[in-house]
C-alpha positions as CSV (number, residue, x, y, z in Angstrom):
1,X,17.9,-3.3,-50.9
2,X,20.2,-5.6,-48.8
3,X,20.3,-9.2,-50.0
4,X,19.1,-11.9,-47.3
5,X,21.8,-14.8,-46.8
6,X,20.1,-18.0,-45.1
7,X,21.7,-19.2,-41.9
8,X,23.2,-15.3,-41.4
9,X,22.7,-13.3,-39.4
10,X,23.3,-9.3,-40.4
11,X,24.6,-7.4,-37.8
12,X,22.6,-3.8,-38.4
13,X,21.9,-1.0,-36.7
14,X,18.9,-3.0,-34.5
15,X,21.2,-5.6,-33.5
16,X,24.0,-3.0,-32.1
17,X,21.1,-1.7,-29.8
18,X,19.9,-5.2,-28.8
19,X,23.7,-5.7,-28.4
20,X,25.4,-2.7,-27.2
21,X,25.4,-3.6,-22.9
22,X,27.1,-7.4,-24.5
23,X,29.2,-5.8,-26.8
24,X,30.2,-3.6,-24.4
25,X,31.3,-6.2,-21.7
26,X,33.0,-8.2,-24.2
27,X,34.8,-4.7,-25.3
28,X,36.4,-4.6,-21.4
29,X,38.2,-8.0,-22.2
30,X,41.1,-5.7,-23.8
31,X,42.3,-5.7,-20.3
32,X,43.4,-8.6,-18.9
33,X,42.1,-7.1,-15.2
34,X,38.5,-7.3,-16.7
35,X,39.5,-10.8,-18.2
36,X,40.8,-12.0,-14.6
37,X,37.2,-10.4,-13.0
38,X,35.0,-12.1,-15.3
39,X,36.8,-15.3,-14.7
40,X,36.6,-14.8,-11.0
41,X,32.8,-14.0,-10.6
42,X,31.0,-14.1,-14.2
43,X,27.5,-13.3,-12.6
44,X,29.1,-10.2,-11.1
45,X,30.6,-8.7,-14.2
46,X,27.7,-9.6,-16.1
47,X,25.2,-7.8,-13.9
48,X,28.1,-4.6,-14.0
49,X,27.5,-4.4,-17.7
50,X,23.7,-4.9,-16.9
51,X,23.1,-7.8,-19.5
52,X,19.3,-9.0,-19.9
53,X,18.6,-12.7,-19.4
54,X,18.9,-13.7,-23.4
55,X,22.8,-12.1,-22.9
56,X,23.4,-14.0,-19.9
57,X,22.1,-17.1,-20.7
58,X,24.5,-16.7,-23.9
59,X,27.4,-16.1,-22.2
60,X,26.8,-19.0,-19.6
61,X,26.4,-21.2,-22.3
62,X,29.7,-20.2,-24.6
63,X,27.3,-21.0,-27.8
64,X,28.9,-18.2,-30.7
65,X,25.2,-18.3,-32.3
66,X,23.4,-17.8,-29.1
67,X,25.4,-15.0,-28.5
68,X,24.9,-13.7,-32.0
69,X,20.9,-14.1,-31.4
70,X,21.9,-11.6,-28.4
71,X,22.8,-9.2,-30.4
72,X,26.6,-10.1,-30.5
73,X,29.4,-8.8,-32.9
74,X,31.7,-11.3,-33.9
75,X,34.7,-9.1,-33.2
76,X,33.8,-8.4,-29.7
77,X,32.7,-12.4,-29.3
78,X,36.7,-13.0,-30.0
79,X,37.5,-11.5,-26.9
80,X,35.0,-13.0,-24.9
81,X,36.3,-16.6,-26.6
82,X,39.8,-16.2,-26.1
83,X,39.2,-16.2,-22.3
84,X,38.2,-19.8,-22.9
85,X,41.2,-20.4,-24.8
86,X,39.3,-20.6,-28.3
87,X,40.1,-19.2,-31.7
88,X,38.3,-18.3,-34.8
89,X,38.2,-21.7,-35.8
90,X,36.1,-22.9,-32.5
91,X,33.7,-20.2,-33.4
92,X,33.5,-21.1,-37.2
93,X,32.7,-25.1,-35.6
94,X,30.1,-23.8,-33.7
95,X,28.6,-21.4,-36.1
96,X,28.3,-24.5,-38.5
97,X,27.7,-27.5,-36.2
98,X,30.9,-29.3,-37.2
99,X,33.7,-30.1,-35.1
100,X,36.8,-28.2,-35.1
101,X,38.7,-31.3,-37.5
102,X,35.6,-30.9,-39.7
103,X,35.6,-27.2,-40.3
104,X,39.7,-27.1,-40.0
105,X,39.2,-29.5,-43.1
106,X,36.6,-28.0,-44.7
107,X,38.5,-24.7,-45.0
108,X,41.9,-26.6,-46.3
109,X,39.8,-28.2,-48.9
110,X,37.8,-25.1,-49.8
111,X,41.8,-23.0,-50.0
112,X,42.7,-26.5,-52.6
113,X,39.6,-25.1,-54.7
114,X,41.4,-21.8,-55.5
């Protein structure tokens, strides 16, 4: 019996199906000629690694969660986010609606906790 964590989202064996033509694409970023592709003509390489609309509309919009909704795995989602220049920390803002300060803070004072 898996235990349910609110605001999570598991990543499962249904969400690496939904995911697998995302996951894929964000995969081919290993190679900085995929990287420099994408960059040039996004609609393009997205229609190469024949993403549905929820996909694309996620990666248009550079929102972590949407992206996660579309079936995205958070270690693939690092590649596609370090195109843009963003680290973990950008993601973990996003994922809980702070600001990068914020969540930067939020983690220092949780590490002062231990």
């Amino acid at each position: 019996m898996s235990k349910i964590i609110p605001g999570t989202s598991p990543f499962d064996g249904s969400a690496a199906q939904k995911g697998y033509a995302l996951n894929k694409m964000c995969f081919s970023f290993n190679d900085k000629a995929n990287r420099d592709a994408f960059v040039a003509d996004p609609e393009a390489y997205m229609l190469q690694y024949g993403l549905n609309s929820e996909q694309a509309e996620a990666i248009r919009s550079k929102q972590v969660l949407a992206l996660i909704a579309a079936g995205g795995n958070a270690y693939y989602l690092a590649k596609f986010a370090g195109i843009f220049g963003l680290d973990m920390q950008d993601i973990g803002a996003q994922q809980t609606g702070m600001t990068k300060d914020q969540f930067k803070a939020k983690l220092v004072a949780a590490n002062e906790q231990c």
